[in-house]
N, C-alpha and C positions, 0 to 999 in steps of 0.2 A: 553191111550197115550203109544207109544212105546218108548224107552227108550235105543238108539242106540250110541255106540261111535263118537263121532262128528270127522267131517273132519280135523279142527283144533281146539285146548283147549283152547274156551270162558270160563268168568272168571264166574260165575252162581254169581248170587246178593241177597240178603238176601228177600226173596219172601216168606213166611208162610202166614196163613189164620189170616186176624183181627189183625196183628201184635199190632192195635190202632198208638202212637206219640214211640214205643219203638221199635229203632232198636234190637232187643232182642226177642227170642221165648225159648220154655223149656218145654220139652215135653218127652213121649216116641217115640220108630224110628216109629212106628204105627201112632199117633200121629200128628208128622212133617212129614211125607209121603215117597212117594216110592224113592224120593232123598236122604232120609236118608239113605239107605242100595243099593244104587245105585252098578248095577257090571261093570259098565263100564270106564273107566278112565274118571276124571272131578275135574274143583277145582274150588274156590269161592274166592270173594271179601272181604270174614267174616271170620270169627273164627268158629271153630267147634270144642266142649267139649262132646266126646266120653267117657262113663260109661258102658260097656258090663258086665252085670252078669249074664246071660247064652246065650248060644248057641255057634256053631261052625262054621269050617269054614277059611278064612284067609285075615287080611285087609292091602292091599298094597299101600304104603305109597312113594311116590318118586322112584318106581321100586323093593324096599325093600318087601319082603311076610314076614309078621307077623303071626304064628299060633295064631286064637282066643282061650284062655286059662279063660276064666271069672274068678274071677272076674278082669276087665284090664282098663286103662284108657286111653284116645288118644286122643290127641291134636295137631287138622290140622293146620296150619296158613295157610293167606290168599296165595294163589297162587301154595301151594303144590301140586300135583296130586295126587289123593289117589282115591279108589273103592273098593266093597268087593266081594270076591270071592268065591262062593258056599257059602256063609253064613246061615244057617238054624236057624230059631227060635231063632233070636235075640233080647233081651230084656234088659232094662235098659235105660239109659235118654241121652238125646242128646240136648246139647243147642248150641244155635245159635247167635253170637251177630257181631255189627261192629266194630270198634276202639273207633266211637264215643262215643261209651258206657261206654270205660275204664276212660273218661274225668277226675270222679272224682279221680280217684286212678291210675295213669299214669303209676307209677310201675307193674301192671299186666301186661303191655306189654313186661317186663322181665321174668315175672314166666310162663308169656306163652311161650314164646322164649325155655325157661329153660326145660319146661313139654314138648313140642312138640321134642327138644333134647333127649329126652327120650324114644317117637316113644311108649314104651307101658311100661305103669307102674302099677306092679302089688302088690297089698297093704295085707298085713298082716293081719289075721283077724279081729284083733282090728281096724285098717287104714280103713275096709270095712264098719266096722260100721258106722265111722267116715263121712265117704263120704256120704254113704246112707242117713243118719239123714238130712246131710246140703242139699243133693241133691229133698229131700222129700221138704224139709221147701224154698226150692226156688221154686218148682216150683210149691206149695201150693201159693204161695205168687203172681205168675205170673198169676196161673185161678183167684184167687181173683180181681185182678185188679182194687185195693183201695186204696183210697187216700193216697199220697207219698211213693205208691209201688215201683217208679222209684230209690227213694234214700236207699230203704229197700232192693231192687233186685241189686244194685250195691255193697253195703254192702256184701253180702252174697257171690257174684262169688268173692269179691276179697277174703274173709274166706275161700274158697273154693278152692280159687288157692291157697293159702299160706299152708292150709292144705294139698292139693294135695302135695304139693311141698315137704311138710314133710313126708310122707308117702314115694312118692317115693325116696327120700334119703336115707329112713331106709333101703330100699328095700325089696321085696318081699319073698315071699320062692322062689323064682329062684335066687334072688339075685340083682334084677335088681334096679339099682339106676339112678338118673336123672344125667347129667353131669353139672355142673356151666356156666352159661350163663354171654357174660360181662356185666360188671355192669355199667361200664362210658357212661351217657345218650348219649354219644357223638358216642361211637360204638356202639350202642343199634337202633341210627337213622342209621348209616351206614348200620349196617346189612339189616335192611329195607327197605333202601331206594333201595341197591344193588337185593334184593329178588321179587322186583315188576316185573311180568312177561311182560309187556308191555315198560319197559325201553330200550333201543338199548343203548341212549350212558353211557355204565358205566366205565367209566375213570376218574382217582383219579382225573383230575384237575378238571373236570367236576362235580365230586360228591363233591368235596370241595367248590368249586365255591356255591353250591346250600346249604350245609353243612354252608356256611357263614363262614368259617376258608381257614387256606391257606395246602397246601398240604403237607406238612413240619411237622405240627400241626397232621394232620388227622393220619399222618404215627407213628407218635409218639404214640398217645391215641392207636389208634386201633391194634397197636402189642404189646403195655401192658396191653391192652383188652384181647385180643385173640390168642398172641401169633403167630399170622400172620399178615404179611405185609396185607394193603392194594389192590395192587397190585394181590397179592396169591389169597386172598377171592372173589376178582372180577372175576378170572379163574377161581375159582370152580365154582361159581354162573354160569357161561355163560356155563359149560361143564353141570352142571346138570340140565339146563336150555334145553341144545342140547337133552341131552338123554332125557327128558321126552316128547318132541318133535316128536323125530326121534320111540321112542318108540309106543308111544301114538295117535300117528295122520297119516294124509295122505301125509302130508306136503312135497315139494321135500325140495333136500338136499339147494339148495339155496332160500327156504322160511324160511327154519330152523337156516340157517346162519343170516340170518336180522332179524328175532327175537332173536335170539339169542346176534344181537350187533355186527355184523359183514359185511359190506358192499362188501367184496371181498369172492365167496364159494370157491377158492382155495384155499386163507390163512386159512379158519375159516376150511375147510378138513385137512391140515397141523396142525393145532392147537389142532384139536379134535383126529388125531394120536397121535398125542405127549402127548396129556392130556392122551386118555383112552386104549391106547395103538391098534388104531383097527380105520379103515377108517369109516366114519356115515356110510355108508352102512355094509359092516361089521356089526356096531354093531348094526344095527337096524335088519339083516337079525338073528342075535344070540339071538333078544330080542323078535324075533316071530310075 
């Protein structure tokens, strides 16, 4: 199979070998195959819990170049566009799951918010061991595939986020720390619901409407969330929505505006100056 930059950036669907009733796989990048160390920009419907302990290289994450430094952790959420570039002899465990999966422990979908804030967090000796042990004994648990391993492998990623979570706080020897994700279940769904690459209409009455609150409410929680209006969060999404687009794909500038949520390409060109300081063209001809 050849393995080429797509025209426009479909969502890839959680597709492993024998997955069985578990949306859920756990493996090394060998393993779960050549998607896993993909060079070509691409993003998914699932979660992906990146553990690199050697090799080199660089994984780019929403446009962002991460030098691979092992040992390092990364956590994609759904929709992100991420690929690795020149990556040599990469090793360590790669798991794969849906939202579904978080059912019992609903709160992981904060510590992942939280981890993936963090783009690459690099653990302390002690933190390295820590991960390795829980990351051995899940996916020990996953080839096993014995009776109420489903409630034993949920158990474990949620240990392992929370662990993760402490590790990267402490920070690494670079220093690097996760930043705080908000907590109020209420901008937790916003953020999400705002993040889904296939949304156009993202407008607070719209999002409150669906949110089942009134937009008054919404404005309140999610700027003692985040410290941003409503309003503000929905312009970033849509600007870094545009760039990964305009970046990543073939798409003209007014396919990029109506993914992006924007039904006029001369306002959404006006908007995306003002946002990134530089015409979609412009900045797609800067981003190569």
């Amino acid at each position: 199979m050849t393995l080429r930059p797509p025209a426009g950036l479909e969502l890839h669907d959680l597709d492993v070998p024998d997955p069985g009733l578990l949306p859920f796989a756990a493996g090394s990048f060998d393993s779960i195959g050549p998607l896993s160390r993909a060079d070509f920009p691409h993003r998914h419907s699932f979660y992906e819990l990146v553990y690199v302990t050697r090799g080199t290289g660089t994984h780019v994450v929403d446009l962002a170049e991460y030098r691979i430094e092992p040992p390092v952790l990364y956590v994609v959420l759904p929709g992100q566009v991420h690929h690795w570039e020149r990556a040599r002899q990469l090793d360590g465990w790669v798991l794969l799951f849906n939202e579904d999966f978080l059912h019992r422990h609903p709160e992981d979908l904060t510590l992942l918010r939280t981890l993936a804030g963090a783009t690459a967090s690099r653990p302390s000796h002690h933190g390295h061991g820590e991960l390795v042990r829980l990351l051995r004994e899940l996916t020990a648990e996953y080839r096993a595939g014995l009776d109420g391993g489903l409630g034993v492998l949920q158990a474990l990623l949620h240990v392992l986020l929370v662990r993760a979570l402490r590790v990267a706080r402490e920070g690494g020897p670079d220093g690097t720390t996760a930043p705080r994700a908000p907590v109020h279940p209420l901008a937790e769904r916003f953020n999400r619901l705002i993040a889904e690459p296939d949304r156009t209409d993202r407008s607070v009455l719209a999002l409150a409407r669906e949110l089942g609150v009134s937009a008054g409410y919404l404005h309140e929680v999610v700027k003692e969330a985040t410290g941003r209006t409503p309003a503000r969060l929905i312009r970033e999404q849509q600007t870094l929505e545009a760039k990964r687009l305009l970046a990543t794909t073939d798409m003209t500038v007014r396919q990029v505006a109506l993914a992006a949520g924007f039904s006029d390409p001369a306002y959404f060109c006006r908007f995306f100056r003002r946002e990134v300081g530089r015409t979609p063209g412009e900045f797609r001809e800067r981003a190569g």
